[in-house]
C-alpha positions in Angstrom: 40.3 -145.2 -114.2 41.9 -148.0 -112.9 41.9 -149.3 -109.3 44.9 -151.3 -107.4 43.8 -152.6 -103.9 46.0 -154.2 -101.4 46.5 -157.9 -102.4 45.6 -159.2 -98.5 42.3 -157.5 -97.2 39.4 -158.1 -95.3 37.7 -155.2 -93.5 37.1 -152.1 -96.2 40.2 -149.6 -97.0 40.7 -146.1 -97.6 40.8 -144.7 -100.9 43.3 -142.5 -102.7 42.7 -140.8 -106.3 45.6 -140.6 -107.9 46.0 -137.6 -110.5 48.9 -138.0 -112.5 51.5 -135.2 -113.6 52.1 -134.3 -116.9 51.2 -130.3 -117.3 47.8 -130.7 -118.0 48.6 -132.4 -121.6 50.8 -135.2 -120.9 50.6 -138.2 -119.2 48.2 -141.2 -118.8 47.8 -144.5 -116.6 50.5 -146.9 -117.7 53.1 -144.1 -117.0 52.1 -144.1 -112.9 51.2 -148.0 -112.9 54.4 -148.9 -110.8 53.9 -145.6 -108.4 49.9 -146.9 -108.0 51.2 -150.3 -107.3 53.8 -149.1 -104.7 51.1 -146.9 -102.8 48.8 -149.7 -102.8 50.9 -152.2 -101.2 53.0 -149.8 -99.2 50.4 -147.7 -97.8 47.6 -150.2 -97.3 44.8 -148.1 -99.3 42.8 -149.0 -102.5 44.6 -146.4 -105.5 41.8 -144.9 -108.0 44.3 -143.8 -111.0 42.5 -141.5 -113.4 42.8 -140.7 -116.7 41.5 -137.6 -117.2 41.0 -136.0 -120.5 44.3 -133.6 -121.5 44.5 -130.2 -123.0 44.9 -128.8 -125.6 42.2 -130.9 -127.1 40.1 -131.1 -123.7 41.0 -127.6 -121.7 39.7 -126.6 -118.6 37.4 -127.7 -117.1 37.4 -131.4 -118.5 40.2 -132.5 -116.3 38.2 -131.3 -113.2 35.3 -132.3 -113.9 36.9 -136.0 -115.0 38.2 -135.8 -111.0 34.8 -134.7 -109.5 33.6 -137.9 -111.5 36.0 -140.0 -110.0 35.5 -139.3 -106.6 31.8 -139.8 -107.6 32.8 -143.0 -108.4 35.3 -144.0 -106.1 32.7 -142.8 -102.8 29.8 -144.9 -104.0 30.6 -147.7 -106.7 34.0 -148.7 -105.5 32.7 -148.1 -101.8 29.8 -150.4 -102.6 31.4 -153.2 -104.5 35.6 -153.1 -104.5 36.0 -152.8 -100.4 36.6 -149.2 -100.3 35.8 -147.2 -97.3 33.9 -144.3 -98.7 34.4 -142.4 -95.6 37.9 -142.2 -96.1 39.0 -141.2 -99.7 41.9 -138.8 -100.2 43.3 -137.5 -103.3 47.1 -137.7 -104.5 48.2 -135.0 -106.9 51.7 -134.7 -108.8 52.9 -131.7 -110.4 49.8 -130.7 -112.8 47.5 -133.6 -111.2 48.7 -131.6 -107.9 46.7 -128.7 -109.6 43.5 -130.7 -110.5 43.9 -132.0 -106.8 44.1 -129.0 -104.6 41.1 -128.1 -107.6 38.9 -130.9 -106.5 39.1 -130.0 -103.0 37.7 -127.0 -103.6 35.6 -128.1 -105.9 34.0 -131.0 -103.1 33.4 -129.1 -101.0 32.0 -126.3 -103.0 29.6 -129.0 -104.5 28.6 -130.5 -100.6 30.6 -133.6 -101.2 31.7 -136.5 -101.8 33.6 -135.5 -98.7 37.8 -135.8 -99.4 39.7 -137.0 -95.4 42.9 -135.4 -97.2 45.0 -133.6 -100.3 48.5 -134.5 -100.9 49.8 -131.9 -103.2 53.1 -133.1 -104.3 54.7 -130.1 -106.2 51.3 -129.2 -107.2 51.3 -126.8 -110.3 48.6 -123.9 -109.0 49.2 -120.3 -110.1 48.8 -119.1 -114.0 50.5 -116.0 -113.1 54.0 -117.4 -113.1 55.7 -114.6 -111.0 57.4 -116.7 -108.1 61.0 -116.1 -107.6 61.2 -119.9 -108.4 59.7 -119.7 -111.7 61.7 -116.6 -112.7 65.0 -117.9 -111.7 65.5 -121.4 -112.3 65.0 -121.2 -116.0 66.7 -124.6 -116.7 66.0 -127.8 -114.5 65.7 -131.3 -114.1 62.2 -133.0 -115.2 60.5 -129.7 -116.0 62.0 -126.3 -117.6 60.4 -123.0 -116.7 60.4 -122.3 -120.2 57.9 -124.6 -120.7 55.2 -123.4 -117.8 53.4 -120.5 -120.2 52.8 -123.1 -122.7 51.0 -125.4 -120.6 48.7 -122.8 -119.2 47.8 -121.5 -122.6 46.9 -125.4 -123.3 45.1 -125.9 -120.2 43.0 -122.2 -120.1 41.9 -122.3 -123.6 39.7 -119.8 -124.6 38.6 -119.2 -121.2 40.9 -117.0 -119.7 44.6 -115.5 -121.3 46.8 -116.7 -118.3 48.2 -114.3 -115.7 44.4 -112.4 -116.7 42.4 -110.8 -113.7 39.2 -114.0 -115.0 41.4 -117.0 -114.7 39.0 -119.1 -112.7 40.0 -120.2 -109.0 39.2 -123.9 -109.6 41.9 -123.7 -112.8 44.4 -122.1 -110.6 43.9 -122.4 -106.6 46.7 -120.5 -105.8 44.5 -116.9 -106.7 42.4 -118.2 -103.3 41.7 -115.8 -100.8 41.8 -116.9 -97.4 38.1 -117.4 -96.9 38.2 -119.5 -100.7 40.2 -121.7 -98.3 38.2 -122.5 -94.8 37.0 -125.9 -94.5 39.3 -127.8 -96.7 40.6 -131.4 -96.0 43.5 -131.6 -94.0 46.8 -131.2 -96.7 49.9 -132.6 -97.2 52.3 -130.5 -99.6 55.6 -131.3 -101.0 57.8 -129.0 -102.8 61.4 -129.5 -104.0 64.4 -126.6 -103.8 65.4 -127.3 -107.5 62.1 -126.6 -109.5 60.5 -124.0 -110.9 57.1 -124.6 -109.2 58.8 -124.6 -105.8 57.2 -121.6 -104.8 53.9 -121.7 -105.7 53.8 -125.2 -103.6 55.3 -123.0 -100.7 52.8 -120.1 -100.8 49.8 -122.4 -101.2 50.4 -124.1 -98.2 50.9 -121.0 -96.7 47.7 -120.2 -97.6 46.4 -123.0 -96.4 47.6 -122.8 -93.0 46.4 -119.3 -92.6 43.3 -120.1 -93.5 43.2 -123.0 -90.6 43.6 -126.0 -92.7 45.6 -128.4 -90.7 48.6 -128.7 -93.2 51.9 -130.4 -93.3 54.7 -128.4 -95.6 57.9 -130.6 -96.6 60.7 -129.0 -98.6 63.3 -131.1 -100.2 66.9 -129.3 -100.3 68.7 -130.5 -103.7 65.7 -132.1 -104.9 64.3 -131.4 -108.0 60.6 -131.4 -109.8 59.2 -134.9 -108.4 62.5 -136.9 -107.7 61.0 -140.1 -106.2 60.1 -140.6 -110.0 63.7 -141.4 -111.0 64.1 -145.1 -109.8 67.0 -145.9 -107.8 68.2 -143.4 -106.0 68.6 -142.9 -102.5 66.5 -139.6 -102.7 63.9 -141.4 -104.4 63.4 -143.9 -101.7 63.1 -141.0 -98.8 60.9 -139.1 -100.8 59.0 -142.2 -101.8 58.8 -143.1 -97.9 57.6 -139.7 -96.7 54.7 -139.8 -98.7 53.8 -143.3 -97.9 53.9 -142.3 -94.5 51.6 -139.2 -94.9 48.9 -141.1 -97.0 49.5 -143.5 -93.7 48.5 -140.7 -91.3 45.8 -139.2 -93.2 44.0 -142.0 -94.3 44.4 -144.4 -91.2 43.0 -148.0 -92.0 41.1 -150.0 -88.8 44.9 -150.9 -87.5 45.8 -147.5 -86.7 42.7 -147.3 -84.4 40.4 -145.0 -86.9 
């Protein structure tokens, strides 16, 4: 893990976990360092990045259970000793790390805690089955190809479960929830963008969510594609950028927003 905190601080902040993207077998800290760093200063919260262990070497349920372990972590030793507000830690997921986050919800408050104030699913990668309109016709896109969505599932299932199987577990892909799987989940924020093959799974889990009574906030992106704000630069960038800096904002107020 790695921890950014806002550089001018005095009374304890809230705390985000940050799960990176990278379909379940890519990615690692250095690659979200400038994104942690933003959120940190931006948002006014202390940033937990973690580094949890990829398939195809480590499958499900490493990468959970490296999450679980982090929010462990993040509710009593950073809470204790790094001026974290362990009654206010959220959880940040992109793409694949959107997955592991809408997971670890479950997954909290399945094992009674530590208790997660929000979920920001930011075109979180949730359903195995891979039958969405989305998935079926946008074959070729920006950032992440359809093409490459079996693959990663294979990786990140293992020998558990063949995916699109009736025994894929519901903490490796949330979006087989039942309404009831859903009650009593931490208020959500979910982002999902008109140009990516995961669109639709975003859309129906949030769906879900509401229907099951979990306050939620749903944000489509017309002629966006699969996590835009991580292309620096461009105008989209910054308003996607902004909109989630203002959600982890509402969700997680500090002391000056009256909490």
């Amino acid at each position: 893990m790695r921890l950014y905190a806002p550089a001018e601080r005095t009374d304890p902040v809230p705390g985000l976990l940050y799960l990176h993207g990278g379909a379940f077998v890519m990615g690692e800290l250095d690659g979200v360092d400038h994104q942690a760093r933003l959120i940190a200063d931006r948002a006014g919260v202390a940033v937990v990045s973690v580094d949890y262990r990829l398939a195809p070497e480590h499958p499900y349920p490493a990468g959970l259970d490296d999450c679980y372990a982090a929010l462990v972590w993040t509710a009593g030793h950073a809470a204790r000793d790094h001026g974290v507000d362990g009654t206010r830690i959220g959880v940040l997921g992109e793409s694949a790390g959107g997955g592991l986050a809408a997971a670890l919800a479950l997954a909290a408050r399945d094992r009674g805690g530590p208790v997660l104030t929000a979920q920001l699913l930011d075109a979180p990668t949730v359903d195995d089955r891979l039958r969405t309109h989305s998935m079926r016709n946008l074959p070729d896109t920006p950032t992440w190809s359809a093409s490459n969505s079996p693959y990663s599932w294979r990786y990140y299932l293992g020998d558990i479960a063949q995916p699109g199987s009736p025994d894929v577990p519901l903490y490796a892909a949330p979006a087989r929830a039942e309404l009831n799987d859903l009650v009593g989940l931490p208020p959500a924020w979910v982002a999902a963008y008109q140009i990516d093959p995961t669109r639709d799974e975003g859309l129906d889990y949030a769906h879900l969510l509401i229907q099951a009574g979990v306050p939620t906030e749903l944000h489509h992106y017309s002629g966006a594609f699969h996590l835009a704000h991580m292309i620096p630069g461009t105008a989209m960038g910054k308003r996607l950028i902004a909109a989630r800096i203002d959600a982890i904002q509402r969700l997680l107020p500090g002391p000056a927003s009256g909490s």
